[in-house]
C-alpha angles and dihedrals in degrees: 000000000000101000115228109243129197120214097241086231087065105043071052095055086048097055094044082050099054088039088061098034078056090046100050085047090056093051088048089055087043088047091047095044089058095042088052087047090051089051082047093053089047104049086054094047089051090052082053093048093046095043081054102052092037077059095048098041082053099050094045083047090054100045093048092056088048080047094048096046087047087053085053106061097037083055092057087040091058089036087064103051086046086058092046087059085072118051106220128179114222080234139031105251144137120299108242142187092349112201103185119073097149117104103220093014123167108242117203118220114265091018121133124248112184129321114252116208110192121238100232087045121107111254110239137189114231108198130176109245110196116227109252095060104043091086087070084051126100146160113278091018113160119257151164144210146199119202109217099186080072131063114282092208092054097027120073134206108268126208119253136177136209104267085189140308124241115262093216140062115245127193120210116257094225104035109020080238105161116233143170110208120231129192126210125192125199118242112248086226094061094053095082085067099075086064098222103326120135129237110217118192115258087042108145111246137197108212134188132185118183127219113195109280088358143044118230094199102052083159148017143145108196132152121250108239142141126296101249084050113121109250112268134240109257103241 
């Protein structure tokens, strides 16, 4: 058989050939080595990135809500002075005793304004005891008034009765002059006598309290208000 001979330049331009074509495959893994290396680089710079906005999202986060509570409380504190503007009782109720007349007047802090009674409150007599009789005083003690504000001749005297007596002396602020407050409440059975006719609180009373063989309270002028009223000046 005729052998098949290769001419020996070109077995050599083979081998240069497949010593390129290796070459060249080296150079691709080491491209591709390097490529992998640079993903590698990037992922790890976008968990970076990430890690640091997830950090800044959480400290403005943070700083909004420090910014928001201190709105807050700036709002009820301006809420509150809103609400001062207007003066407001925790009830509806009957003005008493007001001690500002003055549009545009200074108020001092701690001062009283008025004296507010509330509508659905028992009405009560606050009278001045001296000393020396409010031994003979306790509570449910029988008593009886006169309301002055009303007719004599078609207003009767009504029963009454000691609510409770103050534990404490108190001087008045005028004369010095020493006092025990006692409170009188009108009987419910009596009521029925004013036919009709309406107790407001500040009415002048005349009030009575009896003591066996003598009264201790031959006389007293004191406005009807509510029990947690502070006691009144005699006129």
């Amino acid at each position: 058989m005729e052998k098949r001979l290769i001419n020996a330049s070109q077995v050599t331009a083979i081998k240069r050939e497949r010593a390129e074509l290796v070459g060249d495959r080296g150079g691709l893994i080491s491209q591709v080595a390097q490529t992998k290396e640079a993903i590698s680089e990037k992922r790890v710079q976008i968990l970076q990135l990430d890690e640091e906005f997830l950090e800044k999202v959480l400290s403005d986060l943070q700083n909004i809500r420090s910014q928001i509570a201190e709105l807050e409380e700036q709002e009820v504190a301006a809420q509150d002075r809103l609400k001062r503007i207007d003066i407001r009782a925790p009830q509806s109720g009957y003005v008493h005793q007001l001690n500002v007349h003055t549009v545009g007047g200074v108020i001092a802090p701690g001062d009283t304004l008025m004296l507010v009674v509330p509508e659905d409150s028992d009405l009560v007599i606050e009278s001045r005891v001296q000393p020396v009789d409010v031994d003979q005083l306790q509570v449910g003690q029988d008593a009886y008034v006169r309301l002055a504000a009303f007719d004599q001749r078609t207003t009767p005297e009504l029963g009454a009765a000691v609510l409770n007596v103050s534990p404490d002396l108190t001087r008045d602020e005028v004369t010095g002059e020493p006092f025990y407050l006692a409170r009188l409440k009108i009987l419910e059975s009596e009521m029925p006598k004013l036919n009709g006719q309406t107790l407001v609180p500040g009415m002048p009373v005349e009030g009575f309290i009896q003591t066996g063989e003598r009264t201790v309270l031959s006389y007293f002028i004191k406005p009807m208000q509510d029990q947690i009223a502070h006691a009144l000046k005699e006129k």
